[in-house]
Every structure is written in structure tokens, then in C-alpha cells.
matplotlib code that plots the C-alpha trace (Angstrom):
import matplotlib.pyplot as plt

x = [90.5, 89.3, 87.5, 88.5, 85.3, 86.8, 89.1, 90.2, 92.7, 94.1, 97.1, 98.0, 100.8, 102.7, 105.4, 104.2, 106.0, 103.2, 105.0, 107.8, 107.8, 111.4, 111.5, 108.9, 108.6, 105.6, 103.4, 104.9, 108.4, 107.8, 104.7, 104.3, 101.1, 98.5, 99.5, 98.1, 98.7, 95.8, 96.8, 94.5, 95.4, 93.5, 94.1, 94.7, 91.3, 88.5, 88.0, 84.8, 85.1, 86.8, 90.7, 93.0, 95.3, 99.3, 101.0, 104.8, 107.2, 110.0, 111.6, 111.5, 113.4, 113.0, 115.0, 117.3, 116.9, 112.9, 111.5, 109.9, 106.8, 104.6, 101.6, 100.5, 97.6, 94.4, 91.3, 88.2, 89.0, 86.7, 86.4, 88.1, 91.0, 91.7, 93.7, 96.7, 97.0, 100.0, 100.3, 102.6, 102.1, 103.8, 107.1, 108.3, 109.7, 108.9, 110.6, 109.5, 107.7, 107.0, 104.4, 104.9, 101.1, 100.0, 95.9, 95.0, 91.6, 89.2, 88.4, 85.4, 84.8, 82.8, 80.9, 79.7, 75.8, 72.7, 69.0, 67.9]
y = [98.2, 101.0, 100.4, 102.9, 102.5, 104.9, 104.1, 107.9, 107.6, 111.0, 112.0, 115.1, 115.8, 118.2, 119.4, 121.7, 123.2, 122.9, 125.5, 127.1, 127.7, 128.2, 131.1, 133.2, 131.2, 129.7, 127.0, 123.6, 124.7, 126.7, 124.3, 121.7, 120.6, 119.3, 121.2, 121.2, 122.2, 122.0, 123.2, 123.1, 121.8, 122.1, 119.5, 121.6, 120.2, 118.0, 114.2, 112.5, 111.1, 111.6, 110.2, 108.4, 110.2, 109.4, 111.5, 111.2, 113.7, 115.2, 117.1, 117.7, 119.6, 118.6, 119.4, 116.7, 117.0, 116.0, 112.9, 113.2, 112.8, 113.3, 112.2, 113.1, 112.6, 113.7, 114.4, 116.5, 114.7, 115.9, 115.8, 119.2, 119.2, 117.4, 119.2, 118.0, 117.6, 117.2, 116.5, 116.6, 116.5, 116.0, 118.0, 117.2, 120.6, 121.0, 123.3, 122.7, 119.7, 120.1, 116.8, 115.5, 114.3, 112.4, 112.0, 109.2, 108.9, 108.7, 112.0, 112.7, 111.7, 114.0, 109.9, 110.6, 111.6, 111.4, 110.4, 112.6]
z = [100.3, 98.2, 94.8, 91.7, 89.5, 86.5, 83.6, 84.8, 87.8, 89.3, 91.1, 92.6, 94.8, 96.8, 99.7, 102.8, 105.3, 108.3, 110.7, 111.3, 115.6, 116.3, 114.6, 116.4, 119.8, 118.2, 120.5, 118.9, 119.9, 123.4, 125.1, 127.1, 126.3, 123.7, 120.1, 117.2, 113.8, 111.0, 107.6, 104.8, 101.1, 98.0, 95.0, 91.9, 90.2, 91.7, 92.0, 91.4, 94.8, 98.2, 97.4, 99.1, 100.8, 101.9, 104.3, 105.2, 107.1, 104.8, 107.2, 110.9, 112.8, 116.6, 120.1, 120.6, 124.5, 124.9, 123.4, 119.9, 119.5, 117.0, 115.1, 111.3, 109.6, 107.3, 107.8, 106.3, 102.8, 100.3, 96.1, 96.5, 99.4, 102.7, 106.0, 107.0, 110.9, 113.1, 116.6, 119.3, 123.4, 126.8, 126.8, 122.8, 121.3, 117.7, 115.4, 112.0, 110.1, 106.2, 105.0, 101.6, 100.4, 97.6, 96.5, 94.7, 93.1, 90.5, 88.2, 86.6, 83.2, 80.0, 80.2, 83.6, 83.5, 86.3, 84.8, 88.0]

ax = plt.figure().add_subplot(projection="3d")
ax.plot(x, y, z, "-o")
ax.set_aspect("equal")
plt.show()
């Protein structure tokens, strides 16, 4: 369980369309292997700390004659953004996946001060 140690929650959202393969034969829709997809996001101010972050699919758009597979998640969370990173593998053909994210998180505060 994580700890919010403010009075001064923040929570910043937003929708991303992660890639769009079918269109231009892109790896995702046309391999057979390993793929990846890393794509960046920056909150629209800072937290005081690293926040949570929750990831969900809000649309995919997959062939209907491999299996789907598929695995999304964040990583690289900082104070200031995070990357969001999909995954597929084996023979899964992948069209399109946009992530819906939501940060949750403390913000800093005028209160907050250092000695040193």
C-alpha cells in the first residue's frame, strides 16, 4: 500500500493512442516476434513524489485469426512523467491499442521547505 503524506492530492489523466501498425505495415501488426511499443507521457505539472499509476486498454484493434496477446504496463515513473509500455509476442497481430492512464499522487505544497 502506498502512503499520501499531503493534505494536497493530485490527479492527472489522459487517452493515447500507442500505435497505429495497420496502417503502414508497422512491426506490431506484420511480426512474428518479440514487439514493443514504449510511448512517453508527461503529467501536465509535477508531483512531489513518484505517483501511482493505472493503466487500462481503451481500444484495441487485433486480427481475429492469431491469439491475442498482449501485456500493458508503466515504467520509468518519475515526479514529472512515466512511459507507457505495451507488449505483444509469438504470432499475435496488433493493429492499434490507445491506453487510458490515470496518476495519482501527492503535489507539492507553498508549506513544503528543506533546513538543508
Amino acid at each position: 500500500m502506498k502512503r499520501i503524506n499531503s493534505h494536497i492530492l493530485g490527479i492527472d489523466q489522459g487517452d493515447k493512442v500507442l500505435f497505429s501498425d495497420y496502417e503502414d505495415g508497422g512491426p506490431m501488426w506484420t511480426g512474428t516476434d518479440a514487439r514493443e511499443s514504449r510511448t512517453p507521457i508527461a503529467f501536465s505539472e509535477p508531483f512531489k513524489t513518484p505517483p501511482t499509476i493505472h493503466l487500462s486498454m481503451s481500444m484495441f484493434d487485433v486480427d481475429r485469426v492469431t491469439n491475442m496477446r498482449g501485456d500493458l504496463h508503466a515504467e520509468n515513473i518519475t515526479v514529472d512523467g512515466f512511459d507507457i509500455v505495451f507488449r505483444t509476442w509469438s504470432d499475435s497481430r496488433v493493429a492499434r491499442i490507445r491506453a487510458a492512464w490515470m496518476a495519482i499522487g501527492e503535489l507539492p505544497s507553498e508549506d513544503d521547505w528543506e533546513l538543508y
